[in-house]
Legacy VTK file of the C-alpha trace (Angstrom):
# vtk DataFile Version 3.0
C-alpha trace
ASCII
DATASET POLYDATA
POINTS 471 float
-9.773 18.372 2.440
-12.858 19.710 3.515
-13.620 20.622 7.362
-16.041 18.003 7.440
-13.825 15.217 6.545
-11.280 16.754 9.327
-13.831 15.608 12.375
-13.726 12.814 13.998
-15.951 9.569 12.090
-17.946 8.782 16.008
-18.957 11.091 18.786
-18.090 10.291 22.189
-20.876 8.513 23.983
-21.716 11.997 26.419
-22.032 13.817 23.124
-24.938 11.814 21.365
-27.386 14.094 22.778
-26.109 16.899 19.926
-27.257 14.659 17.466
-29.815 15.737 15.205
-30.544 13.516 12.843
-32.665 9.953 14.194
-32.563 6.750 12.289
-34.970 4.511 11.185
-35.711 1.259 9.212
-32.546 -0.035 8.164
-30.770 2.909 8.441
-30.581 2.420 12.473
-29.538 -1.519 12.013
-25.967 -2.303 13.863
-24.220 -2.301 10.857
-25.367 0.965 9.364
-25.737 3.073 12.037
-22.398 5.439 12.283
-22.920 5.582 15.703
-21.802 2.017 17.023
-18.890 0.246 16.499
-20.262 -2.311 13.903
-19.930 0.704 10.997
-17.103 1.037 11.033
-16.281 -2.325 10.383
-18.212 -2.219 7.965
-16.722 0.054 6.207
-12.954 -1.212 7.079
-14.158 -3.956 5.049
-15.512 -1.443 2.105
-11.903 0.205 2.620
-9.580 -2.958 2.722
-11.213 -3.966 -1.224
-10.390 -0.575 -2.174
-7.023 -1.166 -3.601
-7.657 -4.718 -4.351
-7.943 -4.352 -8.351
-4.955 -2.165 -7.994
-2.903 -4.583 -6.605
-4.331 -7.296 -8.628
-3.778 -5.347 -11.941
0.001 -4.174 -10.473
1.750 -7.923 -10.478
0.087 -8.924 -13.918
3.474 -8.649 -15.674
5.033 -10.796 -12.728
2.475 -13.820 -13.007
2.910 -14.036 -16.735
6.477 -13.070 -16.859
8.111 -16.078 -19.239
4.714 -15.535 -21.524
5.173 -11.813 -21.944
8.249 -12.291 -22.998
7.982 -14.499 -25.338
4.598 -13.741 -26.860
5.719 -9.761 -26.763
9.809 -10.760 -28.138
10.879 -8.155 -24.903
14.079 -8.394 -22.979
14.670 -8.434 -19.100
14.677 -4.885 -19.300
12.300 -3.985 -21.662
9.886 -6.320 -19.654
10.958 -4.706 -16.038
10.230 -1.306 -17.761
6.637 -2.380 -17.239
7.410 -1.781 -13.523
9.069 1.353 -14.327
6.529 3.400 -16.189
4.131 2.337 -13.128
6.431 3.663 -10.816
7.890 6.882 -12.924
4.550 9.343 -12.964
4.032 8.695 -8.915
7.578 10.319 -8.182
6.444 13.579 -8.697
2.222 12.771 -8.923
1.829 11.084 -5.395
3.255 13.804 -3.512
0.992 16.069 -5.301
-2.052 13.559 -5.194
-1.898 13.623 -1.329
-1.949 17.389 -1.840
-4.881 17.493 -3.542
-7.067 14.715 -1.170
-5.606 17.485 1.436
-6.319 20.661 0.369
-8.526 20.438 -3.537
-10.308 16.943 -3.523
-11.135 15.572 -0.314
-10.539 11.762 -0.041
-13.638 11.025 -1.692
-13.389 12.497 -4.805
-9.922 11.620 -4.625
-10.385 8.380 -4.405
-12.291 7.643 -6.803
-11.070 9.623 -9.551
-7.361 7.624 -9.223
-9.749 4.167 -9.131
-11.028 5.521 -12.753
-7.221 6.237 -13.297
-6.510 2.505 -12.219
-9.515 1.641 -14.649
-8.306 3.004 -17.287
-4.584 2.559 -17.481
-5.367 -1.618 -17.069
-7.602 -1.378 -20.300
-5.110 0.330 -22.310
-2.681 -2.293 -21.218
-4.407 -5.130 -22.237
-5.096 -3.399 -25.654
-1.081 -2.735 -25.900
-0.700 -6.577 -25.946
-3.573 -7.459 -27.608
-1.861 -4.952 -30.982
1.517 -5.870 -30.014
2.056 -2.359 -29.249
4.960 -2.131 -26.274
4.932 1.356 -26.677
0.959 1.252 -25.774
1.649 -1.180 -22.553
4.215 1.329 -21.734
1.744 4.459 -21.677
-0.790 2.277 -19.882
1.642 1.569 -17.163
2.037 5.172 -16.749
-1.634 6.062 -16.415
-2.281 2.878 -14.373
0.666 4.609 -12.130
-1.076 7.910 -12.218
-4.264 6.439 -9.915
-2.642 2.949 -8.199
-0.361 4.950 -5.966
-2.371 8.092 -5.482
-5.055 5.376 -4.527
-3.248 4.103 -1.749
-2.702 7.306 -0.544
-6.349 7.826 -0.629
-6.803 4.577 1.547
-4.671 5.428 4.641
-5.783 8.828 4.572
-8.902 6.900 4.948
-7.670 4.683 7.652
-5.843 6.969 10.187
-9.303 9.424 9.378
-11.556 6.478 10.811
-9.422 4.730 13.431
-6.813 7.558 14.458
-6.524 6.693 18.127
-8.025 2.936 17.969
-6.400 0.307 16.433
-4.464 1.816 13.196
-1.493 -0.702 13.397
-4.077 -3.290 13.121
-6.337 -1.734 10.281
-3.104 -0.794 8.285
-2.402 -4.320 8.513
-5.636 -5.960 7.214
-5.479 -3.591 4.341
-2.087 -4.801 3.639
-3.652 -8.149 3.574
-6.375 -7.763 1.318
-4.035 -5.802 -1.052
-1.447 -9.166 -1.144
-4.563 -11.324 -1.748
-5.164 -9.650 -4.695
-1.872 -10.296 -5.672
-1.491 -13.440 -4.472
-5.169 -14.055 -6.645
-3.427 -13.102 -9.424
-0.083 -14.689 -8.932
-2.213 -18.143 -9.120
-4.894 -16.958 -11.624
-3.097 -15.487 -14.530
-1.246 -18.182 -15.941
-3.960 -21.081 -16.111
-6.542 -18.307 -17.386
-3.837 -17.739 -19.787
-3.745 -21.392 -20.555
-7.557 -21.767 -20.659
-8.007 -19.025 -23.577
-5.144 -20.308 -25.564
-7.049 -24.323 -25.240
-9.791 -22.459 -27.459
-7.841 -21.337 -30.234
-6.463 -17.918 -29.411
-2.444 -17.779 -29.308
0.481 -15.115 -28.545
0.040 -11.515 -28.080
-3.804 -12.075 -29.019
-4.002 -14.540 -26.176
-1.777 -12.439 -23.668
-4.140 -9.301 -24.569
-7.877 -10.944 -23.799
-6.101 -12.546 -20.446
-5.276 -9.058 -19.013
-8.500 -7.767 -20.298
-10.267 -10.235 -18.408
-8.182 -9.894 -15.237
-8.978 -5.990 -15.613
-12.535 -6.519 -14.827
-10.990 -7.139 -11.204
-10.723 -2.862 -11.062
-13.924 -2.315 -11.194
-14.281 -3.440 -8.064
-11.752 -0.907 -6.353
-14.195 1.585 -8.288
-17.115 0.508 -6.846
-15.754 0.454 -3.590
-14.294 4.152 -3.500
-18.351 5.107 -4.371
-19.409 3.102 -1.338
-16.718 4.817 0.911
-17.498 8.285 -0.452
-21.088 7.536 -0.180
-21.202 6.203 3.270
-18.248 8.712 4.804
-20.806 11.721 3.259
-23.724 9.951 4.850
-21.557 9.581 8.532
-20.879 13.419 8.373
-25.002 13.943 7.809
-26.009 12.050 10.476
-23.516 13.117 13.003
-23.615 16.872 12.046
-20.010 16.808 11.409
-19.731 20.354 10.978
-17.309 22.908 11.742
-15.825 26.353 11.577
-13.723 27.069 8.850
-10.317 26.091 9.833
-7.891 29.127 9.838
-4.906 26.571 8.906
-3.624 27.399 5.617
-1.604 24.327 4.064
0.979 24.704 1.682
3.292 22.613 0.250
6.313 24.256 0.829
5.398 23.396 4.759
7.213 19.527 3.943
10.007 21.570 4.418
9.421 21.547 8.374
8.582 17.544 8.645
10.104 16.387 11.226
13.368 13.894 10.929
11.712 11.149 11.615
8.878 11.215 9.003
12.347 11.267 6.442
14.048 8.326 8.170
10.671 6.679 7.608
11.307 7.552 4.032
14.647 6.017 3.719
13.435 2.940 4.975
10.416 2.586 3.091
12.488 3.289 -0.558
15.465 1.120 0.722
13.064 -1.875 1.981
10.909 -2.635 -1.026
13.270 -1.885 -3.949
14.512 -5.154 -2.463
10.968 -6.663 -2.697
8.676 -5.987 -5.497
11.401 -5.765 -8.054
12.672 -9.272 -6.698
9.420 -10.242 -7.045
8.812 -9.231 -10.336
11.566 -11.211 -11.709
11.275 -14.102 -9.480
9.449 -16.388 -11.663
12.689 -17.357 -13.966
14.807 -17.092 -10.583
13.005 -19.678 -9.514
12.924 -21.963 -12.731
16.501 -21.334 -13.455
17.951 -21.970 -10.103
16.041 -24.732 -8.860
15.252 -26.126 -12.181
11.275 -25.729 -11.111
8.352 -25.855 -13.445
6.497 -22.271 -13.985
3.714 -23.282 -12.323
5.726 -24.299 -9.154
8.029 -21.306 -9.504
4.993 -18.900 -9.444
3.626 -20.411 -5.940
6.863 -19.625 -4.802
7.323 -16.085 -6.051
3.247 -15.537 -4.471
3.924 -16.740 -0.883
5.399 -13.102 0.254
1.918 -11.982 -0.707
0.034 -15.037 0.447
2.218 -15.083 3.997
1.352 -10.726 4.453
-2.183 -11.740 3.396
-2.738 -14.095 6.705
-0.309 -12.256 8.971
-0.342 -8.503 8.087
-3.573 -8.150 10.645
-2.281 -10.567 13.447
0.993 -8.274 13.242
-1.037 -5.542 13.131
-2.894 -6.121 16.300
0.013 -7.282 18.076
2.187 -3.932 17.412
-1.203 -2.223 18.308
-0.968 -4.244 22.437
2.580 -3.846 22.367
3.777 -0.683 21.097
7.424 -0.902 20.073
7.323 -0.031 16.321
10.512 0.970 15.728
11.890 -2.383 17.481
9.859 -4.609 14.805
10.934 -2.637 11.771
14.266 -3.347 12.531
13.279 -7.122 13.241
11.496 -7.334 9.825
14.669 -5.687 7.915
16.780 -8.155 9.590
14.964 -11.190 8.807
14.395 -10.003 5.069
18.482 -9.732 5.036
18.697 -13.375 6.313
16.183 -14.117 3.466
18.020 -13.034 0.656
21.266 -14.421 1.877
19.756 -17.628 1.951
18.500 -17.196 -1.593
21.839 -15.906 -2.977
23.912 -18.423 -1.442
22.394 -21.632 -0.294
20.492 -24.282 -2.204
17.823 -24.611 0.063
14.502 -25.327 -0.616
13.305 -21.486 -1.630
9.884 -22.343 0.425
11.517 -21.471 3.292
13.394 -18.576 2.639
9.867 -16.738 0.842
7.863 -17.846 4.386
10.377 -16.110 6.060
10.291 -13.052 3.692
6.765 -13.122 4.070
5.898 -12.726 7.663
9.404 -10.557 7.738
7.362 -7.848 5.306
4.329 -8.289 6.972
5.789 -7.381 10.032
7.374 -4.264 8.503
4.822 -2.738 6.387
2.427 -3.199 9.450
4.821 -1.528 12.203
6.044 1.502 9.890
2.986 2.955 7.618
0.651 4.142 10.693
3.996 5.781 12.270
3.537 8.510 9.539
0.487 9.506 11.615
2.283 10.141 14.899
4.722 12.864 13.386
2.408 14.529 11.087
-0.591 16.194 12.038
-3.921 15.201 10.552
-4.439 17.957 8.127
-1.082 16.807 6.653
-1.310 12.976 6.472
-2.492 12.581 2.350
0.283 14.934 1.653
2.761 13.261 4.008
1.942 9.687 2.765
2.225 11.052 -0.998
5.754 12.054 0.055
6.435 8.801 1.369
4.915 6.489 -1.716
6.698 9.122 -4.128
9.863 8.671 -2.913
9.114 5.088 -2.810
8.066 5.423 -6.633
11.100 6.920 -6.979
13.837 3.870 -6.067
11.293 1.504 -7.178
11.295 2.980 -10.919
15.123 3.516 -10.510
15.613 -0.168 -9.128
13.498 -1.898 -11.928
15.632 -0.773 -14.666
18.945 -1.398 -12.614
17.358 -4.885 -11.783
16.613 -6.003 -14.938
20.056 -4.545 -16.326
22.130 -6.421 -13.863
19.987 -9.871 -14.616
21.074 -9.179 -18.608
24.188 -8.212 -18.054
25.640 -10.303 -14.513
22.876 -12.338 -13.596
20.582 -13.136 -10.769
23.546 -13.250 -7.973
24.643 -10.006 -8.051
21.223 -8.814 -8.473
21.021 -10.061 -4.873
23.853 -8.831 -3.153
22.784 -5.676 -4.760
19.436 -6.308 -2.557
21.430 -6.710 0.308
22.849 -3.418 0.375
19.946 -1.778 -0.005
18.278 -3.592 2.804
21.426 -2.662 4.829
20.679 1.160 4.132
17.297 0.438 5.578
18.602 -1.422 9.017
20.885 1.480 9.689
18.063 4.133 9.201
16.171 2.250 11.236
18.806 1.798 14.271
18.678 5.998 13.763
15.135 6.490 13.966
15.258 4.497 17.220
17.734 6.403 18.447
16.466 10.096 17.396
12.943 8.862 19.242
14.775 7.688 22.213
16.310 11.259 22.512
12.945 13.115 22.360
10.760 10.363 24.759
10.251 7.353 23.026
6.549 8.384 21.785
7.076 5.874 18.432
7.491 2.909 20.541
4.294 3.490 22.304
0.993 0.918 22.526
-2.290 2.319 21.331
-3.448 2.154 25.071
-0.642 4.414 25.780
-1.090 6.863 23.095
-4.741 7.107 23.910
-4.254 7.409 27.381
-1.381 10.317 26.352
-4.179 11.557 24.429
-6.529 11.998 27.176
-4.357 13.596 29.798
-2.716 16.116 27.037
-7.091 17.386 26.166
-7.706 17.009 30.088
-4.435 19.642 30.798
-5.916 21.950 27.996
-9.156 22.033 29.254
-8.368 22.979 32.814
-5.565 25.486 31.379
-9.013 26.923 29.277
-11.232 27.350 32.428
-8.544 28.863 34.532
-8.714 31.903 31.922
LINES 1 472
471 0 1 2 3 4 5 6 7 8 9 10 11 12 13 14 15 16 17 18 19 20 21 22 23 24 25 26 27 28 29 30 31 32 33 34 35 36 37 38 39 40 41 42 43 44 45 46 47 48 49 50 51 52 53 54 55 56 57 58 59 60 61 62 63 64 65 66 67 68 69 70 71 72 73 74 75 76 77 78 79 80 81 82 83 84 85 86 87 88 89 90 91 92 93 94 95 96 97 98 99 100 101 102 103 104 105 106 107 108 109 110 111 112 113 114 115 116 117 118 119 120 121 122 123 124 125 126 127 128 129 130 131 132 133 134 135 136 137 138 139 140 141 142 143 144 145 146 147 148 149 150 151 152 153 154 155 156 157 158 159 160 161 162 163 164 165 166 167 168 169 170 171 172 173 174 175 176 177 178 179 180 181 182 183 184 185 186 187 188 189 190 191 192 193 194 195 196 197 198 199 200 201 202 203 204 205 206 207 208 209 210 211 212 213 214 215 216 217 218 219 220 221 222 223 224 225 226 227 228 229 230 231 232 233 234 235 236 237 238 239 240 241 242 243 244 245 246 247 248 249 250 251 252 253 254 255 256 257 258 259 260 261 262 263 264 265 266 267 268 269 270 271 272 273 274 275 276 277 278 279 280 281 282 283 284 285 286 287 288 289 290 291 292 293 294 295 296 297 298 299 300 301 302 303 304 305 306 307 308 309 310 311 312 313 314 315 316 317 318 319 320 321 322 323 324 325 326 327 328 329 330 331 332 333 334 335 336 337 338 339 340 341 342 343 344 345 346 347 348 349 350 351 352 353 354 355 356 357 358 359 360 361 362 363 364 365 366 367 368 369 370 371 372 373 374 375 376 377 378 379 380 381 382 383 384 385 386 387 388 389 390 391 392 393 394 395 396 397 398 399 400 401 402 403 404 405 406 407 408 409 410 411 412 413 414 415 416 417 418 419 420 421 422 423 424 425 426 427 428 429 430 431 432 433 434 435 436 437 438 439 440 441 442 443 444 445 446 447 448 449 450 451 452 453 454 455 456 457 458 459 460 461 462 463 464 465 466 467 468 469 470
């Protein structure tokens, strides 16, 4: 990452007369001005729709599940393998992709060369089913892979850049959200545009193929949006005469080798949470049908309310954990609710509504509380490579998981597949109840508000400062 992208996005208020740029016309409006708070909202907004095609594009094979299959003649497992390839290139290329925003790319071109990645991968996939070519859907998924992950990487190097210190709980959050309503979009959206080609004469793998090439359209958008973001972070530095020295820090990746034990329990629980999400998930549609004897279009509302639940509360969660602090303490809530949620789904006949609410604001709760806790153990010039880390070895179970999920529904069907949920989730309660524990012993600094941190903040520069004068 370049030195400029390492400085803070806004001046303090006593440092505005440094400035040297003025602006005029629109340029000096509230909303594009980098100096007032407005920006930046502004471009949280840019930032939230930057991974929305991705996500969109990602649960394709989940909304059109019982089609694929039977347009494309796959099995359980040939079908989850969709998930797989997505997930395979990102165990070794996220890690790497956070590298290079770090230390080669910069998150601007980073981000947008994985949106082209994103791009690209979708229209090879919809070609793959419009030739009945599995093979071709399968080599899509892996280039799709290639940019989706590294993408999100991209974004909350992004986010903790721009509101490091101000309300990252909260921003992590709303990006969570618009990410699940592009799945949740196409959750709802696939199957009747599905239905709506086929009503004008185009059937099977023909039909499947023009339905994901129209849904791809939806990634352009993510690639428009990581030019705005490059455009107006470039701009910000400009204006603001974000300029330094040349930092004498020399990153390397062998330094992941001294992370701390708590980014690596963060790890454990990230893998260990959603393998028992997305790949439940992905096959929930016939879960749903099977067991409850519900119509596709009813089962698919179903499988969409985790995302349309995280869409609505990922934000309010967000801002809460932001007033309140206690991170750790709601991870563990959110595991413990999602093991509740399966149980209920594995062995109870009750109405499945309630059980996906509760997985819902459960996830939301999680994903909100643990992501921006990356950025209190790792310093800044560190985060794209530390978040690769994280969403690689989340890659990792999640390609691993797919293919054991899909094996156990051919082989033992969909009750063991949850059980085999449940331990997983376990794993991720007890590395939670450690990371507690190891914080606890050192001070407690993960459990902290955002008015505390700050406040921390301020005392730690004010103690340097006199230390500097007294020499």
């Amino acid at each position: 990452m370049s030195d400029a992208e390492k400085t803070p996005l806004l001046r303090s208020s006593k440092d505005d007369h440094e400035e040297d740029e003025e602006l005029t016309g629109c340029g000096a409006t509230l909303a594009c001005n980098p100096r007032l708070f407005l920006h930046r909202y502004l471009v949280l907004i840019i930032m939230c729709f930057l991974s929305f095609g991705s996500y969109f594009c990602y649960d394709n094979p989940a909304a059109l599940q019982d089609t694929m299959i039977k347009d494309l003649n796959l099995s359980e497992s040939s079908f989850m393998g969709f998930y797989s390839w997505y997930s395979w290139p990102n165990v070794i290329l996220c890690f790497f992709g956070g590298f290079l925003i770090d230390k080669v790319f910069g998150v601007r071109l980073g981000a947008i060369i994985f949106s082209l990645f994103v791009t690209a991968g979708q229209v090879l996939f919809a070609l793959g089913a419009y030739v009945n070519k599995v093979w071709l859907m399968d080599l899509a998924r892996f280039v799709f892979g290639i940019g989706g992950e590294s993408l999100a990487v991209a974004q909350n190097t992004y986010a903790v850049k721009w509101f490091q210190g101000r309300e990252l709980n909260m921003v992590f959050g709303l990006q969570l959200s618009f990410s699940r309503v592009g799945s949740t979009v196409n959750m709802n959206v696939m199957q009747p545009l599905y239905k709506l080609i086929g009503d004008h004469g185009m059937t099977g793998y023909k039909c499947l193929g023009i339905t994901l090439f129209i849904g791809g359209l939806i990634c352009i958008l993510s690639l428009l949006c990581a030019f705005a973001l490059g455009f107006f972070d470039k701009r910000t530095d400009r204006i603001l005469n974000r300029k330094t020295a040349a930092s004498d820090e020399v990153i390397r990746i062998t330094d992941v080798k001294d992370f701390p034990l708590p980014f690596w329990l963060m790890c454990v629980i990230c893998v260990a949470y959603y393998v028992a999400v997305f790949p439940f998930i992905g096959l929930g549609l016939v879960f749903f049908e099977m067991k409850w004897n519900l119509s596709p279009s009813a089962a698919n509302t179903i499988n969409s309310l985790v995302y349309i639940i995280s869409a609505v509360a990922s934000p309010l969660f967000g801002f809460l954990i932001d007033r309140s602090g206690k991170n750790i303490f709601w991870i563990i809530i959110g595991t413990t609710a999602t093991i509740g949620c399966h149980a209920l789904l594995a062995f109870t006949f009750l109405n499945p509504f309630v059980a996906m609410i509760c997985m819902g604001l459960a996830y939301s709760v999680l994903a909100s509380a643990l992501w921006p806790l990356v950025a209190q153990v790792i310093q800044e010039s560190q985060l794209g490579t530390a978040y690769g880390i994280m969403q690689a070895i989340q890659n990792l179970g999640l390609a691993v998981i797919s293919i054991a999920a899909g094996s156990i529904v051919d082989s033992s069907g969909y009750l063991i597949l949850e059980v085999f949920f449940l331990v997983w989730l376990c794993i991720a309660l007890v590395a939670a109840v450690i990371l507690y524990l190891t914080d606890a012993s050192s001070g407690g600094k993960l459990n902290l508000s955002a008015k505390q941190r700050r406040i921390l903040k301020e005392e730690k520069e004010r103690l340097e400062e006199e230390k500097k004068m007294l020499e």
